[in-house]
Kinemage of the C-alpha trace (Angstrom):
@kinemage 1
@onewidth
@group {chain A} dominant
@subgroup {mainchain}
@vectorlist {calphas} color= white
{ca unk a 1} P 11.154 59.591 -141.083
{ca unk a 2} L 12.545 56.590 -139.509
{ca unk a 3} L 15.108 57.418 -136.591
{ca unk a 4} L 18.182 54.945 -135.629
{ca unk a 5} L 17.314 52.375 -132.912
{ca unk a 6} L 19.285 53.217 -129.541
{ca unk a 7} L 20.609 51.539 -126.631
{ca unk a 8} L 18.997 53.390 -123.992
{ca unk a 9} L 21.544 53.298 -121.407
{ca unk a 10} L 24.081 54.506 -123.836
{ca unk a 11} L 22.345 56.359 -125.868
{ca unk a 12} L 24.643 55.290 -129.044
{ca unk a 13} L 22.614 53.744 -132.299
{ca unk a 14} L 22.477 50.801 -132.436
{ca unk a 15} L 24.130 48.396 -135.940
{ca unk a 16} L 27.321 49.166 -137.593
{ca unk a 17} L 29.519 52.258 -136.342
{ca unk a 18} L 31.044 55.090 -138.122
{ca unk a 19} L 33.777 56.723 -137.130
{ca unk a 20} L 33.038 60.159 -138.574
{ca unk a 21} L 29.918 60.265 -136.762
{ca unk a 22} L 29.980 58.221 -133.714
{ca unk a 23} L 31.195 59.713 -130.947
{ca unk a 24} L 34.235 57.482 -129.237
{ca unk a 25} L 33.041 54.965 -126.973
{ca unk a 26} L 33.996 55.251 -123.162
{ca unk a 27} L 36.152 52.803 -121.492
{ca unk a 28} L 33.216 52.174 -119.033
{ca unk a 29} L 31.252 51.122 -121.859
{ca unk a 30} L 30.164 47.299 -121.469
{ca unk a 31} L 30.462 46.093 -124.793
{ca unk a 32} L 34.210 46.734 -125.181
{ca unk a 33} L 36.285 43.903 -124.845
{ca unk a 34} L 38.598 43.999 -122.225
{ca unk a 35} L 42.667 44.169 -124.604
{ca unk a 36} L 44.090 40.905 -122.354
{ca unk a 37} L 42.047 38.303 -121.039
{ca unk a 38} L 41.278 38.101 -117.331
{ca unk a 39} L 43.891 36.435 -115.115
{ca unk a 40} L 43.228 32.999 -114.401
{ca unk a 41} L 42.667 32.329 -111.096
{ca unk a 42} L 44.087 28.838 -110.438
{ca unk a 43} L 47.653 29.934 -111.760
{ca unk a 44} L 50.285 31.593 -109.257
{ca unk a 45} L 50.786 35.136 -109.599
{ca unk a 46} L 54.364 34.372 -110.562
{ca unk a 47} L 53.614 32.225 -113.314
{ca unk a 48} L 53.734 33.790 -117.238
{ca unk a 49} L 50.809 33.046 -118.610
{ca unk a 50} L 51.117 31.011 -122.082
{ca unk a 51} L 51.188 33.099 -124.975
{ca unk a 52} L 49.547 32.601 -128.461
{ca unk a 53} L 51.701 32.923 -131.610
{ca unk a 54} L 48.663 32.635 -134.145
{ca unk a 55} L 47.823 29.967 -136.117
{ca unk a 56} L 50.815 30.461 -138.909
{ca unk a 57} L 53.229 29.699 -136.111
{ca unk a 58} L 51.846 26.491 -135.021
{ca unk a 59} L 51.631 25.500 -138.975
{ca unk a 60} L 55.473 26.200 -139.195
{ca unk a 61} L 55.906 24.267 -136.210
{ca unk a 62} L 54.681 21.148 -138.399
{ca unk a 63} L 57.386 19.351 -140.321
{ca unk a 64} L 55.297 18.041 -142.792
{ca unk a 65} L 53.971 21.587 -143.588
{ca unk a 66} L 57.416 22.830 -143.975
{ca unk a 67} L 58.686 20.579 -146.158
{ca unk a 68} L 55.548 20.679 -148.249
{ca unk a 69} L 56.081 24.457 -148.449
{ca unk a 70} L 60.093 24.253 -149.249
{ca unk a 71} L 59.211 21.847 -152.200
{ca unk a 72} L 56.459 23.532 -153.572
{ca unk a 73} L 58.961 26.963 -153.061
{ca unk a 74} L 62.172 25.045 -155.039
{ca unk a 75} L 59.801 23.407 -157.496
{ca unk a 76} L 57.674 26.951 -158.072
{ca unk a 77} L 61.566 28.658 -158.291
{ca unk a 78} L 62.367 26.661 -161.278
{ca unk a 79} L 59.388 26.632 -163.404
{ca unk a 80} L 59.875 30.163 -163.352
{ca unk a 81} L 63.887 30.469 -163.611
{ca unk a 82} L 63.318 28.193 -166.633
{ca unk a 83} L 61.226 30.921 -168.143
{ca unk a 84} L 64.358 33.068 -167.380
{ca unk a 85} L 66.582 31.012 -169.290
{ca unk a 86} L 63.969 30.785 -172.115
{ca unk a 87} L 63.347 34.495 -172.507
{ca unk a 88} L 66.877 35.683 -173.846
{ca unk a 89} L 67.292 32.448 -175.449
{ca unk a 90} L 64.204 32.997 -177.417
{ca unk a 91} L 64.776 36.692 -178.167
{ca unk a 92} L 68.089 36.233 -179.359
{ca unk a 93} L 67.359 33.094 -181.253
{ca unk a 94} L 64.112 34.905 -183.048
{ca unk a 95} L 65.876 38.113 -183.540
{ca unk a 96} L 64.277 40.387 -180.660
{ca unk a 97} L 60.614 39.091 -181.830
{ca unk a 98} L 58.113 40.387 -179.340
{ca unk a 99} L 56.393 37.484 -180.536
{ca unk a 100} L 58.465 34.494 -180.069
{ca unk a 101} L 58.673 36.105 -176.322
{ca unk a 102} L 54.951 36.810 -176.194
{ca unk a 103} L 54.463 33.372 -177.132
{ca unk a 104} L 56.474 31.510 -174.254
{ca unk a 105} L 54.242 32.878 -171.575
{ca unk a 106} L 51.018 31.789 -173.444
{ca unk a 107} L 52.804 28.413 -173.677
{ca unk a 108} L 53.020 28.553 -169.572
{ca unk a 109} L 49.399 30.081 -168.726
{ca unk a 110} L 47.822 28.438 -171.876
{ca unk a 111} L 47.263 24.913 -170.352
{ca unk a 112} L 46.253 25.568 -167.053
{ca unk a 113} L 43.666 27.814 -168.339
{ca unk a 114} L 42.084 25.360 -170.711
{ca unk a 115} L 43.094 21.822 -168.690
{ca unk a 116} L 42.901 22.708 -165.120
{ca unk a 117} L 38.689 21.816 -165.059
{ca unk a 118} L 39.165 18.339 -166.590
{ca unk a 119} L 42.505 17.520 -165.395
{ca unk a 120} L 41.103 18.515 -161.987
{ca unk a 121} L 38.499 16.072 -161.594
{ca unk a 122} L 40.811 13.188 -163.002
{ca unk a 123} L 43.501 13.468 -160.515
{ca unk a 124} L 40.969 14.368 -157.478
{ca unk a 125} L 40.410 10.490 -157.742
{ca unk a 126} L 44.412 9.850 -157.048
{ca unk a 127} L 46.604 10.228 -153.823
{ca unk a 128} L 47.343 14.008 -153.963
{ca unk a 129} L 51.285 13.141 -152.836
{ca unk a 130} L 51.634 9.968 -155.794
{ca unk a 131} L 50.075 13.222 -158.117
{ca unk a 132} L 52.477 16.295 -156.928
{ca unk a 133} L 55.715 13.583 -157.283
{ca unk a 134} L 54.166 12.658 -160.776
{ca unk a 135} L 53.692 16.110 -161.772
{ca unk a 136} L 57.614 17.207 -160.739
{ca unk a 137} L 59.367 14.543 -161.907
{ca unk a 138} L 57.677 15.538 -165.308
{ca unk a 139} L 58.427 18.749 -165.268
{ca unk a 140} L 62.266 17.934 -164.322
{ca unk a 141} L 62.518 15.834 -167.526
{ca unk a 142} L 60.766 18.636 -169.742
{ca unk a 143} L 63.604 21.084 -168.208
{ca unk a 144} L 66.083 18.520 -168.827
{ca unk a 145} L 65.146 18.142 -172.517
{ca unk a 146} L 65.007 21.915 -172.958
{ca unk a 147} L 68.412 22.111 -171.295
């Protein structure tokens, strides 16, 4: 029978923990991490120490991001409020067929299922901004034609 490896001056097993079994581990335990990193000691007492926000606030700090992210947001809003205005418009013009509904959301997952591989490795060779512009303007004038 093969028994646990320990650390001997803990006497804890050593490899992944488990709650239900291992017992809590004691603040003078050495391989906790302290919860705040230690003061630093060229700074004045007085002094806050800089704080960290994460990396998602630095991103939203970027304009570029956040213009990147309200376009894709309005352009993502109206493929799918388009679908919206589709929906009834169908039903009502089919006479409540399941179908006619049923078959406007193939229509909108349909090609990126079966084009997204090809299409993929043809556009990889273009500016990725010149593409997404491409792309929108498109899909404006499809909306504008179904309009």
């Amino acid at each position: 029978m093969k028994t646990a490896n320990t650390r001997p001056e803990a006497g804890l097993p050593v490899g992944p923990s488990n709650p239900l079994t291992d017992p809590p581990a004691s603040p003078s335990d050495p391989s906790i991490a302290p919860s705040s990193p230690p003061a630093d000691p060229s700074r004045p007492p007085t002094e806050p120490a800089p704080t960290d926000h994460g990396g998602y606030t630095r991103l939203w700090q970027s304009g570029a991001f956040r213009k990147l992210w309200v376009a894709q947001f309005v352009s993502s809003m109206g493929d799918w409020l388009i679908i919206g205005i589709l929906v009834p418009t169908v039903t009502e013009l089919s006479g409540g067929s399941s179908m006619a509904v049923a078959g406007i959301m193939i229509a909108k997952i349909l090609p990126a299922l079966l084009l997204s591989g090809v299409v993929g490795a043809i556009v990889d060779r273009f500016p990725r901004r010149d593409i997404m512009i491409v792309a929108d303007l498109a899909r404006l004038g499809l909306v504008l034609i179904l309009l």
